[in-house]
Biopython code that builds the backbone (N, CA, C, O; Angstrom):
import numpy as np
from Bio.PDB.StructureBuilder import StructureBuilder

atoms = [
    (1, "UNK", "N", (-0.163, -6.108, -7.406)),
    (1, "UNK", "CA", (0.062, -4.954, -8.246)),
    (1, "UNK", "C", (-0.627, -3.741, -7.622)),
    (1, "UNK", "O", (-0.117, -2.630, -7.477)),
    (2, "UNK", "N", (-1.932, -4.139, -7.254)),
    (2, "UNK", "CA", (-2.584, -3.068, -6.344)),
    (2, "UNK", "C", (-2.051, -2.677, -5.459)),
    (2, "UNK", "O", (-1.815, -1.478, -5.314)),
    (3, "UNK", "N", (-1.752, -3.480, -4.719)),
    (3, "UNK", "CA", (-1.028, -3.354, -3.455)),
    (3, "UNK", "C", (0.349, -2.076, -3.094)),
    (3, "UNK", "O", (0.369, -1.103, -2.339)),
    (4, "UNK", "N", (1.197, -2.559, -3.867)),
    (4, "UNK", "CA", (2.464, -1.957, -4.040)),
    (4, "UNK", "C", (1.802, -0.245, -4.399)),
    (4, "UNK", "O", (1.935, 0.743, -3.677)),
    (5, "UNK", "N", (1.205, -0.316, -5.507)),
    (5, "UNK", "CA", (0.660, 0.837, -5.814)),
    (5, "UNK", "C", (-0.030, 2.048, -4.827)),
    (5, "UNK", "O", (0.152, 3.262, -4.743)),
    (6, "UNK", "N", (-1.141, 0.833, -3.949)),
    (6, "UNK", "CA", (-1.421, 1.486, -2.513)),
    (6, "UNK", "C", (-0.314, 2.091, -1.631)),
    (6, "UNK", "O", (-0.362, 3.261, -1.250)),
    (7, "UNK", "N", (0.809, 1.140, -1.283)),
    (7, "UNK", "CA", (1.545, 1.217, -0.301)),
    (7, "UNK", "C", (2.706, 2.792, -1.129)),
    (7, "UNK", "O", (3.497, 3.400, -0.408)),
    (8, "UNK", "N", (2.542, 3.132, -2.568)),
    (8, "UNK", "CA", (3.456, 3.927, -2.771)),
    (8, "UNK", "C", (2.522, 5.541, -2.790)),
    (8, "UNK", "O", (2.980, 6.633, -3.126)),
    (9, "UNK", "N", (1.125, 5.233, -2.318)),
    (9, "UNK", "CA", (0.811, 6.195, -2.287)),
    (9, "UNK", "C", (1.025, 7.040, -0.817)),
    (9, "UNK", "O", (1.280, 8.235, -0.671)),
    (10, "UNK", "N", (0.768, 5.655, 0.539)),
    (10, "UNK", "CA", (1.215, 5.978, 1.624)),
    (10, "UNK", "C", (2.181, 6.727, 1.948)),
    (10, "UNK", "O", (2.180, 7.773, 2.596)),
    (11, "UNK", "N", (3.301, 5.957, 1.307)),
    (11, "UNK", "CA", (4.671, 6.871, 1.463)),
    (11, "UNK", "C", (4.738, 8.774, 1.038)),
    (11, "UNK", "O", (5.285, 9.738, 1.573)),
    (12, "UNK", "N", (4.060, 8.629, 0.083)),
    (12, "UNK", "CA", (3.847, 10.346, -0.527)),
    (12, "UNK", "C", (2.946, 10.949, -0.119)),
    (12, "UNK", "O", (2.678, 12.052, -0.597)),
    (13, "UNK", "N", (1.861, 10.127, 1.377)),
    (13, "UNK", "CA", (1.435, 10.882, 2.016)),
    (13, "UNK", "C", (1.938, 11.447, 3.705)),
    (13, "UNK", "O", (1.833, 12.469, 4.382)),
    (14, "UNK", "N", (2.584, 9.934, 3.845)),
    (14, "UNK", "CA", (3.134, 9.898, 5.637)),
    (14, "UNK", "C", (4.152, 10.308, 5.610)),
    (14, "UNK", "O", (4.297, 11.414, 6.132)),
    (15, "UNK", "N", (5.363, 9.633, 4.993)),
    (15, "UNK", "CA", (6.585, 9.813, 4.833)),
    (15, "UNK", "C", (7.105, 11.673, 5.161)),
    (15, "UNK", "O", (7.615, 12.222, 6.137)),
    (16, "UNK", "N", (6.864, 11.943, 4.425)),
    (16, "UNK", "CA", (7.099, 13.289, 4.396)),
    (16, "UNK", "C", (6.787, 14.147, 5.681)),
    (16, "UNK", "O", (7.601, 14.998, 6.039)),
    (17, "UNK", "N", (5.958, 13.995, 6.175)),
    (17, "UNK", "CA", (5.302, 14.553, 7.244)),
    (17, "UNK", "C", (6.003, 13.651, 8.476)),
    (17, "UNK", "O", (6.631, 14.086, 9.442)),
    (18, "UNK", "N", (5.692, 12.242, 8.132)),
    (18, "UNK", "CA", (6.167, 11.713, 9.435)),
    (18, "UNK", "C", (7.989, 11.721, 9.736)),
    (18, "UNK", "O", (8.479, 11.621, 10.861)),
    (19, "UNK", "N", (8.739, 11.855, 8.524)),
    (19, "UNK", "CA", (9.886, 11.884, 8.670)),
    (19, "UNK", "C", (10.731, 13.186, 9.372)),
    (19, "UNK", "O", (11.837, 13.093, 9.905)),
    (20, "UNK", "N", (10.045, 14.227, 9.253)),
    (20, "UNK", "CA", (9.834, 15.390, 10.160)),
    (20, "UNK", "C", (10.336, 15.394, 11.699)),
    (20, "UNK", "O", (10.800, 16.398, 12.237)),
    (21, "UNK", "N", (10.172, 14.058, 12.378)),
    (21, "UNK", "CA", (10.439, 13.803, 13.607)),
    (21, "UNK", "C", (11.407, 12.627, 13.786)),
    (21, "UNK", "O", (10.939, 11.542, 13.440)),
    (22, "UNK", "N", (12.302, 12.623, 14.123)),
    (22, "UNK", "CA", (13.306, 11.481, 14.596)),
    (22, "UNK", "C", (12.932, 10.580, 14.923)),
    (22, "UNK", "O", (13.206, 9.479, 14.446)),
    (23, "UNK", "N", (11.818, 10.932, 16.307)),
    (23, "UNK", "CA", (11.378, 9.238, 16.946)),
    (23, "UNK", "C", (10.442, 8.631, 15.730)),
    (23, "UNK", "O", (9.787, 7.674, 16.142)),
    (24, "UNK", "N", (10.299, 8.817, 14.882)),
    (24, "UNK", "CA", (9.478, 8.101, 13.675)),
    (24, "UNK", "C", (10.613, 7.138, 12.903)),
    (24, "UNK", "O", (10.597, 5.934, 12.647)),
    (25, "UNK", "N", (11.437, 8.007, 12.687)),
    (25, "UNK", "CA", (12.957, 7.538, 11.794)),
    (25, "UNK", "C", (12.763, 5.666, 11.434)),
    (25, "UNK", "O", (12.507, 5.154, 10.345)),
    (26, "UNK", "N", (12.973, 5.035, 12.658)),
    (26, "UNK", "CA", (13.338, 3.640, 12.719)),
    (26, "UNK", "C", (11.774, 2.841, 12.211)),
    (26, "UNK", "O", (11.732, 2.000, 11.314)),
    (27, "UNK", "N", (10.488, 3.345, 13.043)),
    (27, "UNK", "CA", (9.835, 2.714, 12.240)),
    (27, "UNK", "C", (9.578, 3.238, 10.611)),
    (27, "UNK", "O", (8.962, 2.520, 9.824)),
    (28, "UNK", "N", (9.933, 4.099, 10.357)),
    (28, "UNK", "CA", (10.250, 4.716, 8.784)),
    (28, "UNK", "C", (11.211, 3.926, 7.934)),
    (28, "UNK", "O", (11.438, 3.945, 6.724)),
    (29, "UNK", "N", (11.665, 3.282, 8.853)),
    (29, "UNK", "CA", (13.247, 2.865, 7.941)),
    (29, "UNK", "C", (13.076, 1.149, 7.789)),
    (29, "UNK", "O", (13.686, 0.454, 6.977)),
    (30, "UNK", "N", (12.201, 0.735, 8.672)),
    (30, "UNK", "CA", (11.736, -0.969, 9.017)),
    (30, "UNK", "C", (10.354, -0.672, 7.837)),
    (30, "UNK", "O", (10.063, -1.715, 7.253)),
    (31, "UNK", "N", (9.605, 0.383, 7.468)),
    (31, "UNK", "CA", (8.353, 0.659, 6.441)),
    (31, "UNK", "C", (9.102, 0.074, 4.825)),
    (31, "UNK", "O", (8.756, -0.820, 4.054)),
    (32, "UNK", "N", (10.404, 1.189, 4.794)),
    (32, "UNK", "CA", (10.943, 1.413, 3.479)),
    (32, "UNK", "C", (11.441, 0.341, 3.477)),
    (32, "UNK", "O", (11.911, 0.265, 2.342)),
    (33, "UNK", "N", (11.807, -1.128, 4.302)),
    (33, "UNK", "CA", (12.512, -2.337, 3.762)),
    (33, "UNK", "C", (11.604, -3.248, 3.356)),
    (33, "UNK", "O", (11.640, -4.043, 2.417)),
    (34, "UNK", "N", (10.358, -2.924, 4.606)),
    (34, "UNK", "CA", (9.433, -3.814, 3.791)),
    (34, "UNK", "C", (9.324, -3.803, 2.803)),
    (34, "UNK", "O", (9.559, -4.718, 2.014)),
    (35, "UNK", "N", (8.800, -2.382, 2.519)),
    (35, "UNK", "CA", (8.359, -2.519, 1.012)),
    (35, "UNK", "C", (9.651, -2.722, -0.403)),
    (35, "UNK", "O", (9.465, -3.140, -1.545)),
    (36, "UNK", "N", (10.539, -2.386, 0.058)),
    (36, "UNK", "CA", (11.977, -2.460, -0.396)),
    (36, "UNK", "C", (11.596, -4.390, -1.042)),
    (36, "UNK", "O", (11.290, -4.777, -2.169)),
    (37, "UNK", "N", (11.722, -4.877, -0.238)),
    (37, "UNK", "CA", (11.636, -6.282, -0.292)),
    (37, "UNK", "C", (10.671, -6.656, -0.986)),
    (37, "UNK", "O", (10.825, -7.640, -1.709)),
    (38, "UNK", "N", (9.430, -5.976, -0.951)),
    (38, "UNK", "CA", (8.029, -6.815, -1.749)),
    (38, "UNK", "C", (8.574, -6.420, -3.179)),
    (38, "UNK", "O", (8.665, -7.318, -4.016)),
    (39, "UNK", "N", (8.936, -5.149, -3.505)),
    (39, "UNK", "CA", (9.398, -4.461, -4.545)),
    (39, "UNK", "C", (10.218, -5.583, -5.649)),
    (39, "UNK", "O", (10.165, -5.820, -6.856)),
    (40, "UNK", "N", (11.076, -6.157, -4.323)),
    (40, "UNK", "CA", (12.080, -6.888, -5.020)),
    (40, "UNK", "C", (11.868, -8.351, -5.365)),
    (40, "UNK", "O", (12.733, -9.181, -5.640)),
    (41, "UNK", "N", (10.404, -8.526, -5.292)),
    (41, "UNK", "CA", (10.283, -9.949, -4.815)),
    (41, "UNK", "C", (8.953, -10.304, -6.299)),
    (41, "UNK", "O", (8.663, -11.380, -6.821)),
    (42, "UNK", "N", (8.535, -9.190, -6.523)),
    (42, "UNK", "CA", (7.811, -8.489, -7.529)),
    (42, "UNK", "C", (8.700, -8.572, -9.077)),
    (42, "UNK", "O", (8.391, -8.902, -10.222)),
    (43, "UNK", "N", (10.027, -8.052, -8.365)),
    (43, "UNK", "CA", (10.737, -7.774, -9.766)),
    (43, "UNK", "C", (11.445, -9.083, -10.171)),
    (43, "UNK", "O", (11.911, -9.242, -11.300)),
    (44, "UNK", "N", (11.497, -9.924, -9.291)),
    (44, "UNK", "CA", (12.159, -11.492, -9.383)),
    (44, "UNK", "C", (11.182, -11.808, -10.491)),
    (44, "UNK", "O", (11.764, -11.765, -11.575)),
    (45, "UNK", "N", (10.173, -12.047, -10.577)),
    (45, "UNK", "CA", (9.604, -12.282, -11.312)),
    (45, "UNK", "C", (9.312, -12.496, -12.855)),
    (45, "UNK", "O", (8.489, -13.181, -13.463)),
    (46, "UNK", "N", (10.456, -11.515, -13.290)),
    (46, "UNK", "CA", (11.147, -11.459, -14.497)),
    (46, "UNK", "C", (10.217, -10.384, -15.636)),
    (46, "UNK", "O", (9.059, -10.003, -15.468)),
    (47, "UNK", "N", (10.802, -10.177, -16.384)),
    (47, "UNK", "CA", (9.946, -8.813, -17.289)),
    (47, "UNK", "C", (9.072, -9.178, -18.056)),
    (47, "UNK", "O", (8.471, -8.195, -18.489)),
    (48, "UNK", "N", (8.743, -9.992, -18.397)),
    (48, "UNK", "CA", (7.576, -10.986, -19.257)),
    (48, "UNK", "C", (6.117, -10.770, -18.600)),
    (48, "UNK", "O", (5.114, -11.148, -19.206)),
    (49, "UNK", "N", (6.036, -10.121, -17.283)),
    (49, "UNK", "CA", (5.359, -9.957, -16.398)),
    (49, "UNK", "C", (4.152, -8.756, -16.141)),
    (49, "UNK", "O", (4.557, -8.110, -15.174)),
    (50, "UNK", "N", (3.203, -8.346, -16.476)),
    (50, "UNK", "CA", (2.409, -7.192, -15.831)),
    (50, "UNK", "C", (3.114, -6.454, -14.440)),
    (50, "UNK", "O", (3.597, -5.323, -14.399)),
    (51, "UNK", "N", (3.036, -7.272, -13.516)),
    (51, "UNK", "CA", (3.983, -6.878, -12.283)),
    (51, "UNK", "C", (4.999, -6.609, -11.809)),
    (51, "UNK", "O", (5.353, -6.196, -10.704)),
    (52, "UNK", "N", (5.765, -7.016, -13.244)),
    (52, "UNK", "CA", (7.574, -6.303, -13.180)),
    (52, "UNK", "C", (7.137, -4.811, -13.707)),
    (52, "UNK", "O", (7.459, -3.762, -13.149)),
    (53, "UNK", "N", (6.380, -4.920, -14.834)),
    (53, "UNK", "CA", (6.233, -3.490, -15.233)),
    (53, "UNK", "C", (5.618, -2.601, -14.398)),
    (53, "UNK", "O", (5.908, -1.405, -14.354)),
    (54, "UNK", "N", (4.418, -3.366, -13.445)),
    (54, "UNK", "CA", (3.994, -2.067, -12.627)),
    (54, "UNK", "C", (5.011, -1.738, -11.491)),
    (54, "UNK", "O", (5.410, -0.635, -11.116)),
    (55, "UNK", "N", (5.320, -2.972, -11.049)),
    (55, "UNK", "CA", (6.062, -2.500, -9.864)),
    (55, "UNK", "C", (7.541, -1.161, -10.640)),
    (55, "UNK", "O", (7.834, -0.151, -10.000)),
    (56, "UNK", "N", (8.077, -1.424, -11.721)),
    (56, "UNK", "CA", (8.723, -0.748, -12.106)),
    (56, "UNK", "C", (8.131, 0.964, -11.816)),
    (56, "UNK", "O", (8.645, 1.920, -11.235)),
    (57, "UNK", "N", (6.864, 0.781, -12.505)),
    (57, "UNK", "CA", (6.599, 2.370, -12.850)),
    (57, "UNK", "C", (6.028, 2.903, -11.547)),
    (57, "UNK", "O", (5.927, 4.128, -11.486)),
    (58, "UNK", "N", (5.665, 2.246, -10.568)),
    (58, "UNK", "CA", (5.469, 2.750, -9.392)),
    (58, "UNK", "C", (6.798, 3.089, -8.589)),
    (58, "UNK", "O", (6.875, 4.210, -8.085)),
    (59, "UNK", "N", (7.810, 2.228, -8.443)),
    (59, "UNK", "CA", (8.912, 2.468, -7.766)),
    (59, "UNK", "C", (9.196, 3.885, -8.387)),
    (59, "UNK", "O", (9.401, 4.918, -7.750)),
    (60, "UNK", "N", (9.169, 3.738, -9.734)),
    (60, "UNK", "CA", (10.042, 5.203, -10.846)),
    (60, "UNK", "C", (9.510, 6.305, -9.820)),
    (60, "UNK", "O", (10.021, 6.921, -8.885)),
    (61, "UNK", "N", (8.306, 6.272, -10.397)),
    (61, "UNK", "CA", (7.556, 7.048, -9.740)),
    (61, "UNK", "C", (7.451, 8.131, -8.640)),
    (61, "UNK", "O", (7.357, 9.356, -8.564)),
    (62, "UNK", "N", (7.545, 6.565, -7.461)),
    (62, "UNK", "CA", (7.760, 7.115, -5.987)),
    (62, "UNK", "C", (9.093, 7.684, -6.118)),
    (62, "UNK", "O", (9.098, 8.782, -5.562)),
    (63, "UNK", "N", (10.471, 7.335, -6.730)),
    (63, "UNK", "CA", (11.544, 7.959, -6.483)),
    (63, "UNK", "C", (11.418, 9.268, -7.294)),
    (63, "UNK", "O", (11.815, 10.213, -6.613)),
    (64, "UNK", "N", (11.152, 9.501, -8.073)),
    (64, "UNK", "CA", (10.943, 10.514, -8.413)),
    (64, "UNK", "C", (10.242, 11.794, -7.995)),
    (64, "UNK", "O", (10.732, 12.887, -8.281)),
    (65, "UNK", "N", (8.982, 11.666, -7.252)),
    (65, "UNK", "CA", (8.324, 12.240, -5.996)),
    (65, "UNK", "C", (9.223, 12.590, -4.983)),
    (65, "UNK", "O", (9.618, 13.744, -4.817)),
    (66, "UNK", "N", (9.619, 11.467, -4.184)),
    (66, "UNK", "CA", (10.369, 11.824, -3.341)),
    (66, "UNK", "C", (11.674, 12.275, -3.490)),
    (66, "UNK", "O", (12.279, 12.481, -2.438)),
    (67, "UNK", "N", (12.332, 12.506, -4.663)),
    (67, "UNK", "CA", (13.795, 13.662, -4.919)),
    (67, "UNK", "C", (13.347, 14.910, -4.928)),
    (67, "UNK", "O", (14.194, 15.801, -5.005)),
    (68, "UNK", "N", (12.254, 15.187, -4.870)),
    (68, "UNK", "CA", (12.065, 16.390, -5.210)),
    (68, "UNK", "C", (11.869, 17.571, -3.824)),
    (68, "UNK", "O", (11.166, 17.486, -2.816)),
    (69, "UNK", "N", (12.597, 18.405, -4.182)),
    (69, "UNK", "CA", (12.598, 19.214, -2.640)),
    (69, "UNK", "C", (11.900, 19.564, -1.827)),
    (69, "UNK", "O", (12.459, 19.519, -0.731)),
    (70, "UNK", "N", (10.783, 19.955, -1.782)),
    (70, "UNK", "CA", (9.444, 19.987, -1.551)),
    (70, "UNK", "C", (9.442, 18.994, -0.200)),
    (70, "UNK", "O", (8.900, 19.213, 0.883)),
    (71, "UNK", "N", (10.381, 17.601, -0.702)),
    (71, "UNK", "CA", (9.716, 16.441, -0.239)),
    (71, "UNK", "C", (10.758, 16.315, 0.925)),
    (71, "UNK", "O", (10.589, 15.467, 1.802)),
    (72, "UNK", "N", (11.743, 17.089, 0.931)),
    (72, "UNK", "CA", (13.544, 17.107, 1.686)),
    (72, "UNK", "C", (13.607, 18.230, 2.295)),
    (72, "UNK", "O", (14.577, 18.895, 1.930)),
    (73, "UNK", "N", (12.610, 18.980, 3.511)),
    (73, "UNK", "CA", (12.835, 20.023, 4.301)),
    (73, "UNK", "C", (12.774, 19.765, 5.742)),
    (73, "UNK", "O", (12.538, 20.642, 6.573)),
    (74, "UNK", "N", (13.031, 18.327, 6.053)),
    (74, "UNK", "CA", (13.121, 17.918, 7.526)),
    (74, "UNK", "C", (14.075, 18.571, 8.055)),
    (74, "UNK", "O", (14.949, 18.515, 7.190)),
    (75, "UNK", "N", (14.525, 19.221, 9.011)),
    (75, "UNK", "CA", (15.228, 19.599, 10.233)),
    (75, "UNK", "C", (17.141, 18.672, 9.193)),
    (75, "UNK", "O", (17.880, 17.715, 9.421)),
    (76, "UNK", "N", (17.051, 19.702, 8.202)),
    (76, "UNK", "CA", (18.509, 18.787, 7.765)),
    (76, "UNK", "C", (18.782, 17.698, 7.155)),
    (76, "UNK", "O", (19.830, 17.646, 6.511)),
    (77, "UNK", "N", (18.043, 16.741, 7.200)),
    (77, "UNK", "CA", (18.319, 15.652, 6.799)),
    (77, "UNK", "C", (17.144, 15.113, 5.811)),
    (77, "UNK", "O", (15.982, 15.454, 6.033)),
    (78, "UNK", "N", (17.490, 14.204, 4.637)),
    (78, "UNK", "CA", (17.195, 14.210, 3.486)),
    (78, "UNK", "C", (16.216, 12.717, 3.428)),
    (78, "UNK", "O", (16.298, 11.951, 2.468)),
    (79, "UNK", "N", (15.319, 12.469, 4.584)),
    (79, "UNK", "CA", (15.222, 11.040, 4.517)),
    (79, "UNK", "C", (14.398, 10.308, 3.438)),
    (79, "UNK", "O", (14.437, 9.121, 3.114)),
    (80, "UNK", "N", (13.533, 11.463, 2.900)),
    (80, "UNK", "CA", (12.534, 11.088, 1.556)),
    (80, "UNK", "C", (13.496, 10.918, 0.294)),
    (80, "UNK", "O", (13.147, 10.425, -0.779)),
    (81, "UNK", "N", (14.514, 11.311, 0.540)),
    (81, "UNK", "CA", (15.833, 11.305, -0.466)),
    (81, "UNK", "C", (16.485, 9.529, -0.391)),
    (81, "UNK", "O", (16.814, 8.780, -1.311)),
    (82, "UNK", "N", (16.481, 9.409, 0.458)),
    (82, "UNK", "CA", (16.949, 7.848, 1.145)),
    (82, "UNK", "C", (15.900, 7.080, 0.820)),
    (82, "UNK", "O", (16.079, 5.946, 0.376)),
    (83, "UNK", "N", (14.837, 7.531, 0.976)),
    (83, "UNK", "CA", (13.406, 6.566, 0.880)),
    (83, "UNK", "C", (13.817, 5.836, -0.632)),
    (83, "UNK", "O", (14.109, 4.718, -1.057)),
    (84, "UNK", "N", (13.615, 7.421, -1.213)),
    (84, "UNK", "CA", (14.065, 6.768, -3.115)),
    (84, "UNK", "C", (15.111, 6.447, -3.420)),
    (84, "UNK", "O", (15.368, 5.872, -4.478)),
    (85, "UNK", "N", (15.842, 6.724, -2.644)),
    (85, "UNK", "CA", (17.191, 5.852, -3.277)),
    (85, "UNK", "C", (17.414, 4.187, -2.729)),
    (85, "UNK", "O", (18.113, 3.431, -3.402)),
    (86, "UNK", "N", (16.755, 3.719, -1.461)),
    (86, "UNK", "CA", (16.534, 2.786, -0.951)),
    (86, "UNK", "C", (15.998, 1.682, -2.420)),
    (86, "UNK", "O", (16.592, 0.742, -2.949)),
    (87, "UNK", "N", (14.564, 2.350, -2.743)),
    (87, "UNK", "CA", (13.727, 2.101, -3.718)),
    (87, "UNK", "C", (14.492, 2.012, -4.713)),
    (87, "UNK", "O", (13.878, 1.304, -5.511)),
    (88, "UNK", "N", (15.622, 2.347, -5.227)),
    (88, "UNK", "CA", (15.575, 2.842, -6.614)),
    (88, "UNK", "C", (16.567, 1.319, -7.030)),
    (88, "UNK", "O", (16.481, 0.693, -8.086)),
    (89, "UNK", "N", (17.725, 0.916, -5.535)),
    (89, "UNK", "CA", (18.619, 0.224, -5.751)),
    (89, "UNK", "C", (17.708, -0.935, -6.344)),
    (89, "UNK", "O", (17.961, -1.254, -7.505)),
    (90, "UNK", "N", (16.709, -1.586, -5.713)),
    (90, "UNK", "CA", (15.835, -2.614, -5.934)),
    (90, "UNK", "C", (15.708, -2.864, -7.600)),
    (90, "UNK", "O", (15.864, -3.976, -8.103)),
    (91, "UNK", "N", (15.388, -1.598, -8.401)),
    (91, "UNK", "CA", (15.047, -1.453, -9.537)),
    (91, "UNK", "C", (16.710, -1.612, -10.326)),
    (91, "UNK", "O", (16.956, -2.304, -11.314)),
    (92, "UNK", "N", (17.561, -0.868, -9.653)),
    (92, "UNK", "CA", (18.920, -1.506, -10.065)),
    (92, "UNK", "C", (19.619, -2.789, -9.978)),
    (92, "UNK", "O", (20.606, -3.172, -10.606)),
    (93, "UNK", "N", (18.935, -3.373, -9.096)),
    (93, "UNK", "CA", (19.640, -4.661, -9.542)),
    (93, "UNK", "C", (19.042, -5.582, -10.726)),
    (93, "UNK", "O", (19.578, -6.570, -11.229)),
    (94, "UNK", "N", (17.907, -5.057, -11.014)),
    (94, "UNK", "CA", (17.248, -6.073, -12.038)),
    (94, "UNK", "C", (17.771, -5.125, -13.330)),
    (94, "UNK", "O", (17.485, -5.687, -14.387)),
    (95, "UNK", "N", (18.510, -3.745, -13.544)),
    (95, "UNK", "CA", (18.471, -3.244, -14.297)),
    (95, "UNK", "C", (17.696, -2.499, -14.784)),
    (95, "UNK", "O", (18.071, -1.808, -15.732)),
    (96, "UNK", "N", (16.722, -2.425, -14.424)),
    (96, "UNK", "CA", (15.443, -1.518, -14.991)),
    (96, "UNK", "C", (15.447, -0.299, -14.126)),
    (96, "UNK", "O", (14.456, -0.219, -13.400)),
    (97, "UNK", "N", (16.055, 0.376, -14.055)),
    (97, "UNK", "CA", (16.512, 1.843, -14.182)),
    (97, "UNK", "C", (16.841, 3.013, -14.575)),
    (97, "UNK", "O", (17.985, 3.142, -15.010)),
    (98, "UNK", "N", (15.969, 4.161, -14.539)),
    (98, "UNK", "CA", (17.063, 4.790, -16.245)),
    (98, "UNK", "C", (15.696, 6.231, -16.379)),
    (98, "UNK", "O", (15.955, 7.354, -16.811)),
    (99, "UNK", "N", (14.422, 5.812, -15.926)),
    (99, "UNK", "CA", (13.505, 7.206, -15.940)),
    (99, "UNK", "C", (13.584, 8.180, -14.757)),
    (99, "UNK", "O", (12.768, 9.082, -14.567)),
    (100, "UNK", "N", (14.679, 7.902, -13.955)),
    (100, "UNK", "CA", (14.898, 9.139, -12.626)),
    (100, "UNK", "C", (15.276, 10.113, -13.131)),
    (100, "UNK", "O", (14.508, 11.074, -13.081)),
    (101, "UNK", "N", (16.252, 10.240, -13.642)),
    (101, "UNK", "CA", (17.150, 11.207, -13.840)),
    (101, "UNK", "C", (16.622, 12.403, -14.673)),
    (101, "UNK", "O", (16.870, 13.570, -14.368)),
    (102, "UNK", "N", (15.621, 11.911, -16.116)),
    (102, "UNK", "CA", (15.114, 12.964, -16.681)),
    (102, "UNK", "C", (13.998, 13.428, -16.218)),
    (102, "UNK", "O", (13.550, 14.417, -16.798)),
    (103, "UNK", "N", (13.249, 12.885, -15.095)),
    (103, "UNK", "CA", (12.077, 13.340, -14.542)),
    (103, "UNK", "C", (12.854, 14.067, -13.272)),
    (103, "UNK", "O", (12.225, 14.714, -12.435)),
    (104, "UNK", "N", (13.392, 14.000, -13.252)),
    (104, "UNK", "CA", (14.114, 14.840, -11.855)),
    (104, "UNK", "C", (14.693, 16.006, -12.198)),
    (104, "UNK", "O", (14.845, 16.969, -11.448)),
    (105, "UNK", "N", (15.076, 15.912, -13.540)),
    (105, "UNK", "CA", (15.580, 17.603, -14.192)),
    (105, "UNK", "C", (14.317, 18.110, -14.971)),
    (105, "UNK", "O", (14.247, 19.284, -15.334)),
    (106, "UNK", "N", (13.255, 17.144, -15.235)),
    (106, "UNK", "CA", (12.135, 18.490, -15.984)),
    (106, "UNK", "C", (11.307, 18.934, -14.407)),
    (106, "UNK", "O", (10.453, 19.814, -14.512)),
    (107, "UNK", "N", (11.543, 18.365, -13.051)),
    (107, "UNK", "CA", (10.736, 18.871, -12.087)),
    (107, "UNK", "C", (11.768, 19.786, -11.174)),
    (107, "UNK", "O", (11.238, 20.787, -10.692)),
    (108, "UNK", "N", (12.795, 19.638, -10.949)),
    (108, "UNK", "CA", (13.827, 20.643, -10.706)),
    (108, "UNK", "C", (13.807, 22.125, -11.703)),
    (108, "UNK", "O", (13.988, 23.245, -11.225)),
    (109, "UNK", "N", (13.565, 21.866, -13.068)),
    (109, "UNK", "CA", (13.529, 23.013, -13.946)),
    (109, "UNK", "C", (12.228, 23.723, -13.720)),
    (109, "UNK", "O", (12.206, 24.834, -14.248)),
    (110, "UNK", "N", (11.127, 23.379, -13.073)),
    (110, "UNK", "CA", (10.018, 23.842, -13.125)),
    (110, "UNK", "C", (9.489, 24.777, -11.868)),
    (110, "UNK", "O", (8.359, 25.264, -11.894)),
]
sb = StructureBuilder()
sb.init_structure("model")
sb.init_model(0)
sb.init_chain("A")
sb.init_seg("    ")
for serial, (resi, resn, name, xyz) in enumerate(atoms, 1):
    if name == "N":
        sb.init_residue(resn, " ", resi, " ")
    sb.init_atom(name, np.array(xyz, "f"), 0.0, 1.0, " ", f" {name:<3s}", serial, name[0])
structure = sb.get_structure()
């Protein structure tokens, strides 16, 4: 639970900065499956769980961070945008999906 939590702070510190440069891209993209995978391996676990719920509100979270524009001024391309949407599918297949959208229009409105 810690863990995941750690690793989603990484992303909202490197990511952004490191995605900036192309030759980063691939190990950026082998980062986001890992954790893609622990995410999902977390949420197997079923909702009865402390760790479905955190991993939930951390994933929310991170996708929500990373939609936000701030986070999407690389040279064109949107990869912190991909990061969370990578993230977000994970949370869609178990269904537990559904707090992006209004946290993404009260931080867009602001």
């Amino acid at each position: 639970m810690i863990l995941l939590n750690h690793v989603a702070n990484l992303f909202l510190t490197l990511v952004p900065a490191l995605s900036n440069y192309s030759e980063n891209w691939a190990q950026l993209e082998e980062f986001t499956f890992a954790v893609a995978k622990m995410a999902a391996e977390s949420l197997r676990l079923g909702r009865a769980t402390l760790l479905f719920e955190a991993t939930v509100h951390t994933v929310t979270r991170l996708c929500n961070v990373m939609s936000i524009d701030v986070f999407n001024n690389c040279h064109g391309i949107n990869f912190c945008s991909w990061v969370g949407e990578t993230l977000l599918t994970e949370l869609e297949k178990v269904g537990a999906c559904g707090g992006l959208d209004a946290s993404v229009l009260v931080a867009a409105s602001n």
